[in-house]
N, C-alpha and C positions, 0 to 999 in steps of 0.2 A: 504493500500500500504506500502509494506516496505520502508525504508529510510536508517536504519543504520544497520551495523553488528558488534555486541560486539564480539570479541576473544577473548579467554580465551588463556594466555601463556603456561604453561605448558604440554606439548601434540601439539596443534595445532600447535604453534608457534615455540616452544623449544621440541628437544628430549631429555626427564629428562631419558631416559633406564638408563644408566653410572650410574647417580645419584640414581636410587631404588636397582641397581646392588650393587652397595656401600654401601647400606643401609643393605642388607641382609648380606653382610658378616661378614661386623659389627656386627652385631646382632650376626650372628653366632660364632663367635670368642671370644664377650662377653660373650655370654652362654656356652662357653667350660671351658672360663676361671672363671665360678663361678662353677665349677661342672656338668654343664648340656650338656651331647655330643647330640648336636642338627647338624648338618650337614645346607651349604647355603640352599640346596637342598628340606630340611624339613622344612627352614625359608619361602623358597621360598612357598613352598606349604599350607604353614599356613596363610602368608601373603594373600594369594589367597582366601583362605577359606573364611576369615575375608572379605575382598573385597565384596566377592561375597553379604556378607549379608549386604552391606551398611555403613559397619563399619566406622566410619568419622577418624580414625587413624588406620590401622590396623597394623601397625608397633609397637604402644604401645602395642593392644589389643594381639599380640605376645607376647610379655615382658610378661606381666600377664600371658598368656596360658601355660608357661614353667615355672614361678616365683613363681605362685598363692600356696599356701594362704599367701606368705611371703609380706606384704606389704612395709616393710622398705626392702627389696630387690628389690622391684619396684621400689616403689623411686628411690635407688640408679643406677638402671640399665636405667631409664629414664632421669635424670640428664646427668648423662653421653653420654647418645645417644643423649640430645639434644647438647649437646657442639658440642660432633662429627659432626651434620647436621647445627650447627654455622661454625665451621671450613671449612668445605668441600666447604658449601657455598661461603666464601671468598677467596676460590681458586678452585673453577670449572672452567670447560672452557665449555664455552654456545655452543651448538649444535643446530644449526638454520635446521629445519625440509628440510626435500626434497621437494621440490615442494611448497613451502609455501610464496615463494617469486612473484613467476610465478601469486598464486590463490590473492594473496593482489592486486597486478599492477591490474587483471583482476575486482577487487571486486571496485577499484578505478576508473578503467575506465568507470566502469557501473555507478558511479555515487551516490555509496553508501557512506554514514559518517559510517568511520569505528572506534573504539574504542578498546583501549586495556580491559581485563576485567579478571586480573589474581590474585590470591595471592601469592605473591613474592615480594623479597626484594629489597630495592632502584637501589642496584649494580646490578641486572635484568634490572630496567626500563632504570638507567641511557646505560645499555650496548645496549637495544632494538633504544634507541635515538643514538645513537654512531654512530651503525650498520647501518642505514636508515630503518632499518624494518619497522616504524613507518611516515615516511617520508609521509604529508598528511594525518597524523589521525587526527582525532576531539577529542579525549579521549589518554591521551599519558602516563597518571598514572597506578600504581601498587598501591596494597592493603597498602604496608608500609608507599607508600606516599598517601593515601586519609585517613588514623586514622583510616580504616576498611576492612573489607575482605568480600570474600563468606562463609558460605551460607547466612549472613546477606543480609533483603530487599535493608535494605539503601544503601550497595554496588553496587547494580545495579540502584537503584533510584540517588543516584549520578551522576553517568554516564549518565543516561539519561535525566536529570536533565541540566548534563554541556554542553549534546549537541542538548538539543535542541527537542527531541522526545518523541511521549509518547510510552508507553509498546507494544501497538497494531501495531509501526510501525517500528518494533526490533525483529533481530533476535539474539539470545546467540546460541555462537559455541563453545562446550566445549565437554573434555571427562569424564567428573563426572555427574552421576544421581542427586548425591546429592548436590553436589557443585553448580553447573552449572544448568542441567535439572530443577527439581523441584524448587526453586527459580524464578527463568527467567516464570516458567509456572504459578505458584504462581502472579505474576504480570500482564501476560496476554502477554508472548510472544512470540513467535514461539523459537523451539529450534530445534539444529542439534548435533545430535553426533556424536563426533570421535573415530574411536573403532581404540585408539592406546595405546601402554602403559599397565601398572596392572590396570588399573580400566576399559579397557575393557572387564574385568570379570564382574564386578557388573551385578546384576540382579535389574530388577525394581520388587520393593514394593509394588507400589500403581500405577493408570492410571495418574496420576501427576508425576511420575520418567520416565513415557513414551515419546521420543522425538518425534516432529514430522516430524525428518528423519533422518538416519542413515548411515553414510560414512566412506566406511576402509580405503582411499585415501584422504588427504586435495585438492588434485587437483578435487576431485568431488565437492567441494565446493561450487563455483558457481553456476555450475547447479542444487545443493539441491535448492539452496535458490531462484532458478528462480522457481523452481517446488513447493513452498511454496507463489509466490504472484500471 
């Protein structure tokens, strides 16, 4: 019998579009300005590429794609990018999903322990608490505040650990195969995908990246996870 629903922030929760939109132009504008006329357009599609094959950063695995064989230009082009996604971070403005407020109230009424289950940084969790998104969770942390992230075990054994359930009676709602999916299945626990966002390109790898259900709408929510006990 299920008991609890881990949420993954990123996608389910929060719409990062702006933030991977930002990402790519960045990127692109850095590559003009070291010599490389790469267009958002082709970051974008590279991006994509990368995605599709599971790539765990494909944002980096860009940098290389256009940089490669220069390593000390990685570097430099990586450093750089991370500051930029340090900065942006401490001035985004959080985009709470459409319908995601609606599927929580409903996932509470049912009488599920629901858990945060994202990687992201404090000024995330602290905004998620602010907000009342979280209002009645049993798990109310982010990755920066538990000393760990996904795809690590122990990130989800935490969680489930602090409220109380074991793997068998949990479901993981995330939009990463890799992040989310295979982890969460690894442990033994039902999973749902969100196909929103660039890593609704990802393709599964192995019958372990495969969810055991899959939704374009957060408001199907619920009734996945009724169709899964």
């Amino acid at each position: 019998m299920l008991k609890a629903v881990l949420l993954d922030v990123g996608g389910p929760i929060l719409n990062e579009d702006p933030e991977y939109e930002a990402w790519e132009r960045f990127l692109s504008r850095y590559l003009r300005g070291v010599g490389k006329t790469v267009s958002v357009k082709e970051v974008r599609w590279t991006v994509r590429d990368y995605i599709r094959r599971l790539d765990p950063n494909a944002w980096l695995a860009v940098l290389w794609h256009y940089l490669r064989p220069d390593v000390q230009a990685f570097w430099t082009a990586k450093e750089t990018f991370r500051k930029f996604q340090h900065d942006w971070n401490l001035r985004r403005k959080f985009r709470i999903r459409e319908g995601i407020v609606e599927t929580i109230s409903s996932l509470r009424e049912s009488g599920y322990l629901l858990a945060l289950a994202g990687n992201q940084g404090g000024n995330t969790g602290e905004f998620l608490r602010r907000s009342g998104i979280t209002r009645g969770f049993a798990w109310e942390l982010v990755s920066d505040e538990m000393g760990i992230g996904k795809p690590a075990l122990l990130f989800f054994r935490m969680i489930l650990d602090g409220i109380g359930v074991s793997p068998a009676e949990a479901v993981m709602v995330g939009d990463r195969l890799d992040n989310d999916v295979l982890p969460a299945k690894l442990l033994g626990m039902k999973t749902i995908r969100v196909l929103v966002g660039p890593y609704r390109e990802q393709i599964p790898a192995t019958p372990l990246h495969c969810p055991d259900r899959t939704i374009s709408d957060i408001r199907d929510l619920p009734e996945a996870i009724a169709a899964l006990t």
